[in-house]
N, C-alpha and C positions, 0 to 999 in steps of 0.2 A: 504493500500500500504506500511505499515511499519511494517508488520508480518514477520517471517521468512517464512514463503511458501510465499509471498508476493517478496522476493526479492532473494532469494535463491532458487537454484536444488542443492537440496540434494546429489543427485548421485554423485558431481563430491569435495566429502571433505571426509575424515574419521569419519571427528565428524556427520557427516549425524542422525547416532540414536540418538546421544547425544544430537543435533538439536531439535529433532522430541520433546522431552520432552518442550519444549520451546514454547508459542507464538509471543513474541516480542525477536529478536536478545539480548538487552542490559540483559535479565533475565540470558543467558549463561553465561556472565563473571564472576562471583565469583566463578563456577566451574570447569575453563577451567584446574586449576593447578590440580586437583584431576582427572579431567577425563582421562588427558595424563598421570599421574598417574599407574591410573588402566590401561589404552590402553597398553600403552608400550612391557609390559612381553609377551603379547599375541601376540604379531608381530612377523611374520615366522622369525627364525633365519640366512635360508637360504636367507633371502632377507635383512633383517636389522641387523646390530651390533651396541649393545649399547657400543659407542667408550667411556661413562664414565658412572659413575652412573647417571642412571633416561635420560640420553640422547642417542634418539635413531636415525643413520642415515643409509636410502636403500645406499646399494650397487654400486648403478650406482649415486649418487648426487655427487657431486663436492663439497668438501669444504677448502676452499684455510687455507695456515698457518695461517694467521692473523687474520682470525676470531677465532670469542666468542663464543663459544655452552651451555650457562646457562640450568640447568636443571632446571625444565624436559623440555624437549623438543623431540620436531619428526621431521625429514628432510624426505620428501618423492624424490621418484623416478625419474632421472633426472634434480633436484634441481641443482641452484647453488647456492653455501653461498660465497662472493667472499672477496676482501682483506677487513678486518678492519672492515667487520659487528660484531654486537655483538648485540645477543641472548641474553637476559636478564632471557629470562626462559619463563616459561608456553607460549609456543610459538608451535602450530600446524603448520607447513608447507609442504603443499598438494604437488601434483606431479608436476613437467614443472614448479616450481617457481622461481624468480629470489628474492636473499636477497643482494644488492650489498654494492656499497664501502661505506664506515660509514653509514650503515643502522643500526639501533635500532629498536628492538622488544622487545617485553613485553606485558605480556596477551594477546594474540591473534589467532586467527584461521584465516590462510590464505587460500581460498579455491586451487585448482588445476588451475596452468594455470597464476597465481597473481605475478607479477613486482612490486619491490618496490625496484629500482636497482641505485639510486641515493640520497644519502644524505637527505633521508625518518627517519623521526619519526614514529612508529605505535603504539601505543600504548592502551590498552583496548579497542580494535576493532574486528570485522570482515571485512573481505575482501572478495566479491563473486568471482565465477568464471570467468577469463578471467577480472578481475578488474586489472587496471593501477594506479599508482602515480608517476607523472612527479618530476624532480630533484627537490628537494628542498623541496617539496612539506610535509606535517606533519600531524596528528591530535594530537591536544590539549584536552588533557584528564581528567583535571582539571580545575573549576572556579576560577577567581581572589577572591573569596570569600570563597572558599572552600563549598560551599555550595552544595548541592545533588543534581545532573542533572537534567534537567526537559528537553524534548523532546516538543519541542512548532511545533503540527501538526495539521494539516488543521482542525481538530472533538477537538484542544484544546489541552491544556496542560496534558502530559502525567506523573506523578512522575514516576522515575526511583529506587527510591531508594539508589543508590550508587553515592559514591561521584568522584570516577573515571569512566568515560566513553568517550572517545574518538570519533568514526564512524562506521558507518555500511554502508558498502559501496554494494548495489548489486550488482547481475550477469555483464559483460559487463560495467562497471563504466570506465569513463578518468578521471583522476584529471588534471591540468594542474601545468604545473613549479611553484614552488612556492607558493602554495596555500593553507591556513589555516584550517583545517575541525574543527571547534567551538565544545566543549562538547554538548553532544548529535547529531551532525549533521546523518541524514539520508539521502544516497542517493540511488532513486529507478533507477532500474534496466537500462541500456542501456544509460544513460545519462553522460552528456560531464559537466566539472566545469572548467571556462575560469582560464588560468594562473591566480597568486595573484590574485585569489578571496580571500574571507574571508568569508567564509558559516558558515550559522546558522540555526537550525531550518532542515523543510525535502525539499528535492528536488525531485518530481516527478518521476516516472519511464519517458521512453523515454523524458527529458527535457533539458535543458542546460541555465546552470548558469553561467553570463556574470559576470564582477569581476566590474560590478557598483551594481552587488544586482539584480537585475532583470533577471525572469526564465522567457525563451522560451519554449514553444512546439517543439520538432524535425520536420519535415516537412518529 
């Protein structure tokens, strides 16, 4: 339940092929800056302008003055990037996305459809389809030790190899207001995380994480 076909459709990101090379989400991250790299050039020009070097925004996205557009990056179609986000770079953003007021990205693939429209951290993640982060809400992308991620999932402890890694958030995910996603956190697809939680570890597909720690089943 912590694969990429485990918690992602493909269909609805760019990086879809770049995906496919992958079976755990956290192996993507060290490539995401090369990929949108190489992506970029190959974008119709009649739909996208690279308004700076190495950053690319469609046509129809919205991006207000006050944002940050760090290269590289890709704004898809219908986007809005709204006051005072800032792009820190290697930042894929799918179509129908919201990046709002002092949001922070960095390393990330957002899929189509993905709200992070309130005073969101995101950092060395993925974000599925139709995935939410309530205001305030962050993933913490580094240990207080600097030590290399370890993915603590139900078959065991998974090494990750990297010492940044933030969340992988599936298809349909709520985060709720204020809510911590712990390096490595996984959450499976369709499931709800109670305001100020403070998640560690994987959260089920269809589940819901109460901010005492304890996961429910969806009914």
């Amino acid at each position: 339940m912590i694969k990429i076909k485990d918690l992602f459709d493909l269909d609805h990101t760019l990086a879809g092929d770049f995906l496919k090379r992958f079976t755990y989400p956290w192996e993507a991250l060290k490539g995401i800056k090369d990929f949108i790299l190489a992506l970029g050039p190959t974008l119709d020009p009649a739909e996208y302008t690279e308004v700076s070097e190495h950053v690319w925004v469609h046509k129809t996205a919205s991006v207000f003055p006050s944002a940050y557009l760090g290269a590289p990056c890709i704004v898809g179609p219908n986007t809005e990037v709204r006051h005072c986000a800032f792009i820190r770079g290697s930042a894929l953003v799918g179509a129908d996305c919201v990046v709002g007021n002092s949001v922070e990205l960095k390393n990330v693939i957002l899929f189509d459809h993905v709200q992070t429209p309130h005073y969101n951290y995101v950092g060395d993640s993925i974000l599925g389809y139709y995935s939410h982060m309530g205001a305030g809400s962050i993933t913490s992308n580094v240990k207080a030790d600097k030590a290399l991620v370890v993915v603590h999932a139900p078959e065991g402890e998974l090494e990750t190899g990297v010492k940044k890694f933030g969340a992988m958030l599936g298809d349909h995910v709520e985060v709720g207001c204020n809510a911590v996603l712990n390096p490595g956190t996984v959450i499976g697809r369709n499931s709800n995380v109670y305001p100020t939680s403070c998640v560690r570890g994987v959260v089920p597909e269809s589940s819901i994480y109460k901010n005492d720690g304890t996961i429910a089943a969806k009914r």
